[in-house]
TIVO-2410 file (N, C-alpha, C; in nm, 3 decimals):
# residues 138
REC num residu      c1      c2      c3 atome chaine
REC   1      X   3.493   0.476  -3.397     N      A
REC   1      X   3.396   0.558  -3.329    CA      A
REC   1      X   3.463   0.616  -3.205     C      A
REC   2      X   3.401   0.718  -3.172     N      A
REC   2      X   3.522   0.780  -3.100    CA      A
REC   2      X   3.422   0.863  -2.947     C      A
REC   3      X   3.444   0.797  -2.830     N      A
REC   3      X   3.324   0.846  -2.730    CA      A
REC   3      X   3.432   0.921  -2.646     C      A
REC   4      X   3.308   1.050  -2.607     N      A
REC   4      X   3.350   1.109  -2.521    CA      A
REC   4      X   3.408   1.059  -2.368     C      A
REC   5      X   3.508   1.124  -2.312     N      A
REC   5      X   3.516   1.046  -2.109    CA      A
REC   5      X   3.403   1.086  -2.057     C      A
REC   6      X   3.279   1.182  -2.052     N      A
REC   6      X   3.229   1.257  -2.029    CA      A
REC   6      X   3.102   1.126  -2.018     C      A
REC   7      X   3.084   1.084  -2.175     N      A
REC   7      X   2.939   0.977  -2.223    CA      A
REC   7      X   3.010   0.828  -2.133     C      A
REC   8      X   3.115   0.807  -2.152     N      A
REC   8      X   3.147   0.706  -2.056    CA      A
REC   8      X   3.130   0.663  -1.923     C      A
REC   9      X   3.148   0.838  -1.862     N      A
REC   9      X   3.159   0.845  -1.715    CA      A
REC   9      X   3.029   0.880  -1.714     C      A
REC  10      X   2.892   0.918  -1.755     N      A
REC  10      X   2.745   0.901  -1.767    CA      A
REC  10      X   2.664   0.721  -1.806     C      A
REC  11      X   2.756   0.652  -1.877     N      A
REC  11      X   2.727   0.544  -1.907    CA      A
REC  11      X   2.763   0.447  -1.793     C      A
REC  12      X   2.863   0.432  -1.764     N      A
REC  12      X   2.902   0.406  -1.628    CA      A
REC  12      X   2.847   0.425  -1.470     C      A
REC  13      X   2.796   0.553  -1.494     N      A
REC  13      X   2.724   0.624  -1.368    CA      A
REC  13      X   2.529   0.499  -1.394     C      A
REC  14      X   2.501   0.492  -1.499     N      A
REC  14      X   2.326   0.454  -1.540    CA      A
REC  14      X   2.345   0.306  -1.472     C      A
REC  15      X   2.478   0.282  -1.604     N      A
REC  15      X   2.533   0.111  -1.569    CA      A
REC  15      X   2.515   0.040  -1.405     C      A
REC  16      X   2.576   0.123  -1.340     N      A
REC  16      X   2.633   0.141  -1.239    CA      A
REC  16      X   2.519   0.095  -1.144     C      A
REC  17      X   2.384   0.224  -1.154     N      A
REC  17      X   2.275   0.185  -1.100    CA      A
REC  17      X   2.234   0.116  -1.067     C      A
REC  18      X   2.160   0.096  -0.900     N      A
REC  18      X   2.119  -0.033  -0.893    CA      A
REC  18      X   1.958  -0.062  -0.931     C      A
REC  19      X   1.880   0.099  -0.994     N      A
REC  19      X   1.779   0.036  -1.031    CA      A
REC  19      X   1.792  -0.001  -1.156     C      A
REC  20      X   1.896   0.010  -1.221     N      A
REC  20      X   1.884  -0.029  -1.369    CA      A
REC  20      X   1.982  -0.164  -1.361     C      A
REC  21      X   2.035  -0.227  -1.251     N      A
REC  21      X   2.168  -0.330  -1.247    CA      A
REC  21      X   2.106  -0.431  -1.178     C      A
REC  22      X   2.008  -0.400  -1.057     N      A
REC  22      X   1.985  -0.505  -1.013    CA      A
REC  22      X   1.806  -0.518  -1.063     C      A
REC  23      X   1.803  -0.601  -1.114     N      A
REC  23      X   1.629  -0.602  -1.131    CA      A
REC  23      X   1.525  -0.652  -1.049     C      A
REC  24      X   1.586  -0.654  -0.914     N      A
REC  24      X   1.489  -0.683  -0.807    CA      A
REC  24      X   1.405  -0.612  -0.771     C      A
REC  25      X   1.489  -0.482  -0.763     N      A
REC  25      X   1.415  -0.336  -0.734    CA      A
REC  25      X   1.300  -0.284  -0.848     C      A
REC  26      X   1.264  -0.366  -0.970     N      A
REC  26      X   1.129  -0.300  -0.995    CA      A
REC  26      X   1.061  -0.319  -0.933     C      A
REC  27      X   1.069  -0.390  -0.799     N      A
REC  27      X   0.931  -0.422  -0.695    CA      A
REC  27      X   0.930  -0.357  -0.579     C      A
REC  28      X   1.058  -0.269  -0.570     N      A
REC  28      X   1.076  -0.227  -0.458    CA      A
REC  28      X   0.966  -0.112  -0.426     C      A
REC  29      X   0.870  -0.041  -0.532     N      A
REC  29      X   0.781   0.064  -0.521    CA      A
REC  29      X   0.688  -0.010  -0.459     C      A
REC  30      X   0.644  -0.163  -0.480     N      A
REC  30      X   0.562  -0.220  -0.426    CA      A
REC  30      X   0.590  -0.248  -0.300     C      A
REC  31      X   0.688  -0.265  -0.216     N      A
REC  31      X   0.718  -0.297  -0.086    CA      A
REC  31      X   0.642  -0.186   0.021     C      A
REC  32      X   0.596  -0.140   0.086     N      A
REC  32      X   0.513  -0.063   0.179    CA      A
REC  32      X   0.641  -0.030   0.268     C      A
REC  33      X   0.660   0.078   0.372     N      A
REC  33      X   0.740   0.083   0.466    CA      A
REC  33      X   0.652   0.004   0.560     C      A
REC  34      X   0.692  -0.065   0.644     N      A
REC  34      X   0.668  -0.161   0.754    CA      A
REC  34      X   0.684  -0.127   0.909     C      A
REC  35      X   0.600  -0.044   0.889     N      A
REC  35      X   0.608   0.038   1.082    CA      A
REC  35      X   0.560  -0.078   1.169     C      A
REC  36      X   0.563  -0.078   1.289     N      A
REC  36      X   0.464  -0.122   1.369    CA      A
REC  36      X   0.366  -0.157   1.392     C      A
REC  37      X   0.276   0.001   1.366     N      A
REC  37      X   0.171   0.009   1.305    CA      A
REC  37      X   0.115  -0.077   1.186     C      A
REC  38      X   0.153  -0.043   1.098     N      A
REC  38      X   0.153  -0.109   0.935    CA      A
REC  38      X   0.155  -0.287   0.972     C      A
REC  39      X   0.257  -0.353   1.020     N      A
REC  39      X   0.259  -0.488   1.046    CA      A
REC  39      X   0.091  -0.529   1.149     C      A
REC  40      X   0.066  -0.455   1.267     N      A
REC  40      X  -0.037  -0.491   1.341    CA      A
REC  40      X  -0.127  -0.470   1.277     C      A
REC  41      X  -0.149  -0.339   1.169     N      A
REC  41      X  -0.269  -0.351   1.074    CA      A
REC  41      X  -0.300  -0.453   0.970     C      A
REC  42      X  -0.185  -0.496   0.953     N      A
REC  42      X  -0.238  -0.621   0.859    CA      A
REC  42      X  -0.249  -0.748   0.909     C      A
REC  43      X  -0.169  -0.789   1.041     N      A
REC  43      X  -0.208  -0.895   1.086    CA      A
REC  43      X  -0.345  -0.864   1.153     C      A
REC  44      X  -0.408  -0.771   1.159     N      A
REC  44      X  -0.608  -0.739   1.214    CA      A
REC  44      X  -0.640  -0.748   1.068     C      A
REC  45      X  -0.596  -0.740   0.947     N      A
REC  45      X  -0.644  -0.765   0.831    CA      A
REC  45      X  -0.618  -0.897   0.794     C      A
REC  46      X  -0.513  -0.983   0.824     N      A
REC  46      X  -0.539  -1.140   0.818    CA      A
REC  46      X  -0.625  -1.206   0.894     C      A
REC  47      X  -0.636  -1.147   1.064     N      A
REC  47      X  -0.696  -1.199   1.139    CA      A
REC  47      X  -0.864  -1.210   1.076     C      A
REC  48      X  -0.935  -1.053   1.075     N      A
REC  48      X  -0.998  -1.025   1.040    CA      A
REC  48      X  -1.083  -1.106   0.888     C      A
REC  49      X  -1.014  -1.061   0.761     N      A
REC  49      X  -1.050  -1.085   0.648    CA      A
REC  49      X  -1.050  -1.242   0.618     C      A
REC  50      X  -0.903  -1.252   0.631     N      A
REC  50      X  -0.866  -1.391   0.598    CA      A
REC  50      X  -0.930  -1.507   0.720     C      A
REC  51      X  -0.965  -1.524   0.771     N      A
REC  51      X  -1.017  -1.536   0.888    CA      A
REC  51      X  -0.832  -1.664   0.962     C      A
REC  52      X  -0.714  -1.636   0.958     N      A
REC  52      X  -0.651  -1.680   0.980    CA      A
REC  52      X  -0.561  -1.587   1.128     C      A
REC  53      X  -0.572  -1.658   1.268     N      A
REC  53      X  -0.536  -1.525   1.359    CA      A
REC  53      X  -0.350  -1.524   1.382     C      A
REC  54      X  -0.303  -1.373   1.321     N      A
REC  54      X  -0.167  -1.369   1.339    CA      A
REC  54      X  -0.125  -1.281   1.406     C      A
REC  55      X  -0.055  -1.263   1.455     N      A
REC  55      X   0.003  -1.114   1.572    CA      A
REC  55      X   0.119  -1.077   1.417     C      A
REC  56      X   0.089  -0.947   1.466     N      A
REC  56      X   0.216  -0.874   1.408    CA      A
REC  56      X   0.357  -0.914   1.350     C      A
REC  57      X   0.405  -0.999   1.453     N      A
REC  57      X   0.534  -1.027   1.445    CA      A
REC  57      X   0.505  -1.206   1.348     C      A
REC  58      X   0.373  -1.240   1.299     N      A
REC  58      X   0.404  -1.383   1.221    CA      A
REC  58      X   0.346  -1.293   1.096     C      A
REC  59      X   0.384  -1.128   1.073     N      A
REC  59      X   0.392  -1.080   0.917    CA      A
REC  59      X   0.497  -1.080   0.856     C      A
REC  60      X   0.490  -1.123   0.757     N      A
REC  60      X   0.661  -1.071   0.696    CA      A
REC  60      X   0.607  -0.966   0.574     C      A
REC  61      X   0.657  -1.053   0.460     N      A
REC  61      X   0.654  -0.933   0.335    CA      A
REC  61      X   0.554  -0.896   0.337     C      A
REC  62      X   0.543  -0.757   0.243     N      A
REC  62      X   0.409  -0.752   0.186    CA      A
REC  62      X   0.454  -0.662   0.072     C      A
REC  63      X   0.343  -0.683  -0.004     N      A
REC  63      X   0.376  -0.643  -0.107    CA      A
REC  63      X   0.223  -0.545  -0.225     C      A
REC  64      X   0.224  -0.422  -0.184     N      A
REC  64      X   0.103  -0.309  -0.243    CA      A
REC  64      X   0.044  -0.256  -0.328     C      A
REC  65      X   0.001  -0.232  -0.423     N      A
REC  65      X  -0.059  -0.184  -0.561    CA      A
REC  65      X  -0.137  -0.125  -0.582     C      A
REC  66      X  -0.245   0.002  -0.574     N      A
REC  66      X  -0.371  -0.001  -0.639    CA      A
REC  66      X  -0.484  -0.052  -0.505     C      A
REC  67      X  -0.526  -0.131  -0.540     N      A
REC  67      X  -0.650  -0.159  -0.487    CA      A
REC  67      X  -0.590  -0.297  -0.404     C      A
REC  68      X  -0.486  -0.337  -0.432     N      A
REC  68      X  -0.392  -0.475  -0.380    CA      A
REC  68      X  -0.292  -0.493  -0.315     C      A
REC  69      X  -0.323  -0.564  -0.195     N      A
REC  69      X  -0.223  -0.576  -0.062    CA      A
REC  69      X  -0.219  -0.740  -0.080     C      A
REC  70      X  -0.083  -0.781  -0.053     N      A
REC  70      X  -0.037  -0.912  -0.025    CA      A
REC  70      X  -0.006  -0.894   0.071     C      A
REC  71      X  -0.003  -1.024   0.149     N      A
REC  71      X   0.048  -1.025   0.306    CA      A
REC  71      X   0.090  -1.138   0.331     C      A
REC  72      X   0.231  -1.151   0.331     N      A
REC  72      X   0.276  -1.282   0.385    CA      A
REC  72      X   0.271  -1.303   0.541     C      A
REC  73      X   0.212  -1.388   0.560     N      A
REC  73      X   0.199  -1.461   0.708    CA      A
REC  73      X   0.183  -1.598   0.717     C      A
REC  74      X   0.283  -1.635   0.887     N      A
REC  74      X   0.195  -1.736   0.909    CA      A
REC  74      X   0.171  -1.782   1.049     C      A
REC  75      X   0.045  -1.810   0.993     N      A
REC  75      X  -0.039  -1.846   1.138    CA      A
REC  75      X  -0.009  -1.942   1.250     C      A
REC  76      X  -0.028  -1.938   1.353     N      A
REC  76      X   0.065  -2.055   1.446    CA      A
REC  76      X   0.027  -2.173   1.400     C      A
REC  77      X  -0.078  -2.156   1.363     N      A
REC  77      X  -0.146  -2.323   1.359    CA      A
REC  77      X  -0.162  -2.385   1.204     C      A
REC  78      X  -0.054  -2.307   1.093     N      A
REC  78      X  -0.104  -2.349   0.949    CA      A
REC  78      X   0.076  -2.276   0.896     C      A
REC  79      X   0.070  -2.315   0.756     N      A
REC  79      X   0.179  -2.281   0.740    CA      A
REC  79      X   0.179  -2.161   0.665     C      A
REC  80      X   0.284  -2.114   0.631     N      A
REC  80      X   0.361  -1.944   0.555    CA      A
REC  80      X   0.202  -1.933   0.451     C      A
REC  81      X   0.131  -1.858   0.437     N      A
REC  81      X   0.099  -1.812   0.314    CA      A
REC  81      X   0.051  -1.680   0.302     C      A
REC  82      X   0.046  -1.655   0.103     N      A
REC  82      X   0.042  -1.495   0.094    CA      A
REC  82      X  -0.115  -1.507   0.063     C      A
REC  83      X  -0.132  -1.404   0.126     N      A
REC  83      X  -0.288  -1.356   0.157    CA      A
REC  83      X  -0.312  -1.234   0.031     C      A
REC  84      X  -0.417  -1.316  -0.056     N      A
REC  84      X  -0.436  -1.147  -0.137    CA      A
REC  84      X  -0.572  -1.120  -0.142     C      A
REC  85      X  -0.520  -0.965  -0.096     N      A
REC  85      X  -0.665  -0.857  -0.043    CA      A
REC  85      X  -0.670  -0.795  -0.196     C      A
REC  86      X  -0.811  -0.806  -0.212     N      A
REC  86      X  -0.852  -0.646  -0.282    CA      A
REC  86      X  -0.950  -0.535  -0.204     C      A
REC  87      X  -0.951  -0.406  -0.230     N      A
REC  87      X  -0.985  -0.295  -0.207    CA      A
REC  87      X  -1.132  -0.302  -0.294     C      A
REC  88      X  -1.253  -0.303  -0.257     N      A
REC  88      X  -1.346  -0.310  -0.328    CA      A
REC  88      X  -1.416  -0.145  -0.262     C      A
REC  89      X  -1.416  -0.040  -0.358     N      A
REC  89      X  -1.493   0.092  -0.300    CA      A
REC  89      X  -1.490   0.080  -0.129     C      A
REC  90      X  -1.647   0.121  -0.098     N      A
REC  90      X  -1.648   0.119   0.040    CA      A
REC  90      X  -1.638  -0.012   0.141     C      A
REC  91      X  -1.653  -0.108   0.050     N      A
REC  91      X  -1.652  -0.254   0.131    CA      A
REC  91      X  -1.516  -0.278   0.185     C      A
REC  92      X  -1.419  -0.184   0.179     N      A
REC  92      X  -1.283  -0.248   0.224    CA      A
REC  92      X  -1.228  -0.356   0.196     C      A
REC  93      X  -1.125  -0.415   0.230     N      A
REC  93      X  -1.060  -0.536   0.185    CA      A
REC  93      X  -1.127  -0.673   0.181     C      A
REC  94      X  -1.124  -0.740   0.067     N      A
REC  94      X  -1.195  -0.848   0.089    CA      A
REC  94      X  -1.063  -0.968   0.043     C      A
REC  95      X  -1.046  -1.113   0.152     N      A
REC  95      X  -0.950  -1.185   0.054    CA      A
REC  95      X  -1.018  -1.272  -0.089     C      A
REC  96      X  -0.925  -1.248  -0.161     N      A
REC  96      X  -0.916  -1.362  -0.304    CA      A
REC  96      X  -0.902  -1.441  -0.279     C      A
REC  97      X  -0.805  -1.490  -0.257     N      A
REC  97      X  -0.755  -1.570  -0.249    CA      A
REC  97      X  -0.628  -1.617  -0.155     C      A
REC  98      X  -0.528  -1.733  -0.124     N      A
REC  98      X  -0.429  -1.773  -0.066    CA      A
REC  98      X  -0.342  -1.884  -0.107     C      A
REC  99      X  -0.189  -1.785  -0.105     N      A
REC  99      X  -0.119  -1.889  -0.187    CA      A
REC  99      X  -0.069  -1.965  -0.079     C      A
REC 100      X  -0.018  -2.074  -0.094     N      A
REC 100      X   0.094  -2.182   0.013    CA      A
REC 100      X   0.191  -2.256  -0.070     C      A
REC 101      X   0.305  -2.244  -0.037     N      A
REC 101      X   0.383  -2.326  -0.071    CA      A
REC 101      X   0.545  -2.267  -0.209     C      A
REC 102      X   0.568  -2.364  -0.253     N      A
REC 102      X   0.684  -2.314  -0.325    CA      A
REC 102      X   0.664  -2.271  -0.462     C      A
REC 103      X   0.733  -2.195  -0.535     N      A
REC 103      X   0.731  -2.175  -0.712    CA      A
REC 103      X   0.844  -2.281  -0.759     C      A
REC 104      X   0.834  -2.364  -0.829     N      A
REC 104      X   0.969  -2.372  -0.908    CA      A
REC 104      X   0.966  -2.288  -1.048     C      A
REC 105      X   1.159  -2.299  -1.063     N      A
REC 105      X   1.184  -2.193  -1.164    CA      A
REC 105      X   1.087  -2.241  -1.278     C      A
REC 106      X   1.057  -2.363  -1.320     N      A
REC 106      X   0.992  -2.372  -1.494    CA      A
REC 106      X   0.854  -2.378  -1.460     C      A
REC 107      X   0.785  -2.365  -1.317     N      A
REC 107      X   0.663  -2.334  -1.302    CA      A
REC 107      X   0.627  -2.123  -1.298     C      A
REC 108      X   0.763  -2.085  -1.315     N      A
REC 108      X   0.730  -1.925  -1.330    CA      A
REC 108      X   0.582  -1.860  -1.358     C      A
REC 109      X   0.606  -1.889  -1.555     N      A
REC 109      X   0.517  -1.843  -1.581    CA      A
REC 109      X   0.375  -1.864  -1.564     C      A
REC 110      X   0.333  -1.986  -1.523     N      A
REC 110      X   0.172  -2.038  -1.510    CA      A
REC 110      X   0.180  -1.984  -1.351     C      A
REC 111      X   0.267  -1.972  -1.266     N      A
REC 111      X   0.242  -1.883  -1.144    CA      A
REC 111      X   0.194  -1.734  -1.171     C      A
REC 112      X   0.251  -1.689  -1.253     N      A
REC 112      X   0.244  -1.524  -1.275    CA      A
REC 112      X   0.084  -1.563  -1.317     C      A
REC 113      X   0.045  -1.610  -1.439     N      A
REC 113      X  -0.036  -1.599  -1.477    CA      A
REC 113      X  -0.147  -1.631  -1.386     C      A
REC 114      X  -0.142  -1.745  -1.316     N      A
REC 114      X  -0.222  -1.783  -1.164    CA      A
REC 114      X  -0.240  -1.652  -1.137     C      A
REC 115      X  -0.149  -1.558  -1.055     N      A
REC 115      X  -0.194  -1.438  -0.997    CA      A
REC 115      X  -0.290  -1.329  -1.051     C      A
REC 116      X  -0.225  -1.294  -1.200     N      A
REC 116      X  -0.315  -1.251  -1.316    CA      A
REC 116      X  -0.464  -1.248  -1.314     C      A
REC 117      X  -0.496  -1.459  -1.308     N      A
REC 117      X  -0.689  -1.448  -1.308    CA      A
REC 117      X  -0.697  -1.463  -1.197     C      A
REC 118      X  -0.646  -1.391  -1.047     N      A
REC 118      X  -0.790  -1.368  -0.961    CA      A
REC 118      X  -0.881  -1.273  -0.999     C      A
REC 119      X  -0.937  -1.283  -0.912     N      A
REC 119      X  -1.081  -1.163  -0.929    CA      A
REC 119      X  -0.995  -1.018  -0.877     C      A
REC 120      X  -1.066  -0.927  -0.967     N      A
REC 120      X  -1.026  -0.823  -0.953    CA      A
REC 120      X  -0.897  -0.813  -1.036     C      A
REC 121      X  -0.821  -0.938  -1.076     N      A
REC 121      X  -0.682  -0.889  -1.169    CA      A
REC 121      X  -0.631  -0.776  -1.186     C      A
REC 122      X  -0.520  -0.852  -1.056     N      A
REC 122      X  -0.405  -0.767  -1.003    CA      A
REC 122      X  -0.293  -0.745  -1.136     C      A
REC 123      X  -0.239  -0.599  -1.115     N      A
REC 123      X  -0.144  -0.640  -1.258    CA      A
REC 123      X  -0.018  -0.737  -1.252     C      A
REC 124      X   0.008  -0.719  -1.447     N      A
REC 124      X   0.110  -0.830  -1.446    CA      A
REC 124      X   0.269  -0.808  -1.336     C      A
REC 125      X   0.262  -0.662  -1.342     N      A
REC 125      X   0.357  -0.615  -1.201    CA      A
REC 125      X   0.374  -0.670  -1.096     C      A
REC 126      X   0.288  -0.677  -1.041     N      A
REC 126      X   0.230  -0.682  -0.895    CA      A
REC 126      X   0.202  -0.832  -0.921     C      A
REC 127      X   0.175  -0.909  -1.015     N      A
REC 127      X   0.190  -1.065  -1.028    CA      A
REC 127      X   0.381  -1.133  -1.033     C      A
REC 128      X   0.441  -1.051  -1.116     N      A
REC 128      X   0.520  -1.122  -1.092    CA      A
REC 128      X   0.654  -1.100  -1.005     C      A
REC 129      X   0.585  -0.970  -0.928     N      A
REC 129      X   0.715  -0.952  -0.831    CA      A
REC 129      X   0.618  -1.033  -0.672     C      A
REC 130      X   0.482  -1.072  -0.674     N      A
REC 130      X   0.495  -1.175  -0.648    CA      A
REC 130      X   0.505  -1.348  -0.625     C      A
REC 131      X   0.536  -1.347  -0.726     N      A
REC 131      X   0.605  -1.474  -0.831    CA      A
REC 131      X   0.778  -1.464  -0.779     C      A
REC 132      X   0.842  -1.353  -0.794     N      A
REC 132      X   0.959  -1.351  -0.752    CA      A
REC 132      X   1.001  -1.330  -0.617     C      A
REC 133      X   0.926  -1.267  -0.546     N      A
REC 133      X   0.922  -1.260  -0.397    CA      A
REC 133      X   0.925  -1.435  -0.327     C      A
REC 134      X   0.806  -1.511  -0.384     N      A
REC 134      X   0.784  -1.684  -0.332    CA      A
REC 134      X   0.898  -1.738  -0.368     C      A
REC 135      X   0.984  -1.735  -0.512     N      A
REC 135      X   1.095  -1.808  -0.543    CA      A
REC 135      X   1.195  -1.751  -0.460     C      A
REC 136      X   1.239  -1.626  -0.425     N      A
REC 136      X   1.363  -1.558  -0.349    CA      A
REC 136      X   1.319  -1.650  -0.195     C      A
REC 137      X   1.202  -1.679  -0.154     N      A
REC 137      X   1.196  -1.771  -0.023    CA      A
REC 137      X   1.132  -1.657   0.107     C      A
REC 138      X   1.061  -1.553   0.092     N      A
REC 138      X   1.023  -1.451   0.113    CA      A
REC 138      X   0.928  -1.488   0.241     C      A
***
């Protein structure tokens, strides 16, 4: 079989890619840019919703979808957890739920799926990049 330098140096170029090389980045659409702004709005949305009070700077990840905001924080007085909001019409964000603590690797899939049946079921996307976000130590 006989390939062009041309299909090589195109195969090479895809290969190459880091959205097709590294597979971290299918979540990267979910990551929000993280202004200032953006961080103080969600720690008034942990404070607020979650009824847990955080300044800005105890936000870390977060992670966006649709009608679904995660928010990793943690509160001075409790430890790291991801906060998940849904978007209900005009009622604004309401929390689901709150995760704490670690994934292990052979607990993966019953984590993803955990995320799956909250209310409102967030997709399997948005479940398991954050499933992979808690194992990376996020």
């Amino acid at each position: 079989m006989r390939v062009s330098l041309l299909s090589l140096a195109m195969m090479s170029g895809l290969l190459a890619s880091p959205v097709v090389a590294a597979p971290g980045n299918r979540c990267a659409a979910l990551r929000p840019a993280m202004t200032a702004t953006q961080r103080a709005a969600d720690a008034a949305l942990v404070t607020r919703v979650g009824k847990q009070k955080v300044t800005a700077a105890e936000v870390g990840h977060v992670l966006a979808e649709g009608n679904w905001r995660l928010v990793w924080a943690t509160p001075a007085d409790a430890e790291r957890g991801v906060f998940f909001f849904h978007r209900a019409g005009r009622k604004g964000y309401r929390l689901v739920d709150t995760w704490g603590g670690v994934i292990a690797p052979d607990d993966r899939s019953g984590s993803v799926a955990w995320a799956q049946a909250r209310a409102g079921h967030p997709s399997r996307r948005l479940a398991t990049c954050f499933v992979d976000a808690v194992m990376a130590g996020k």
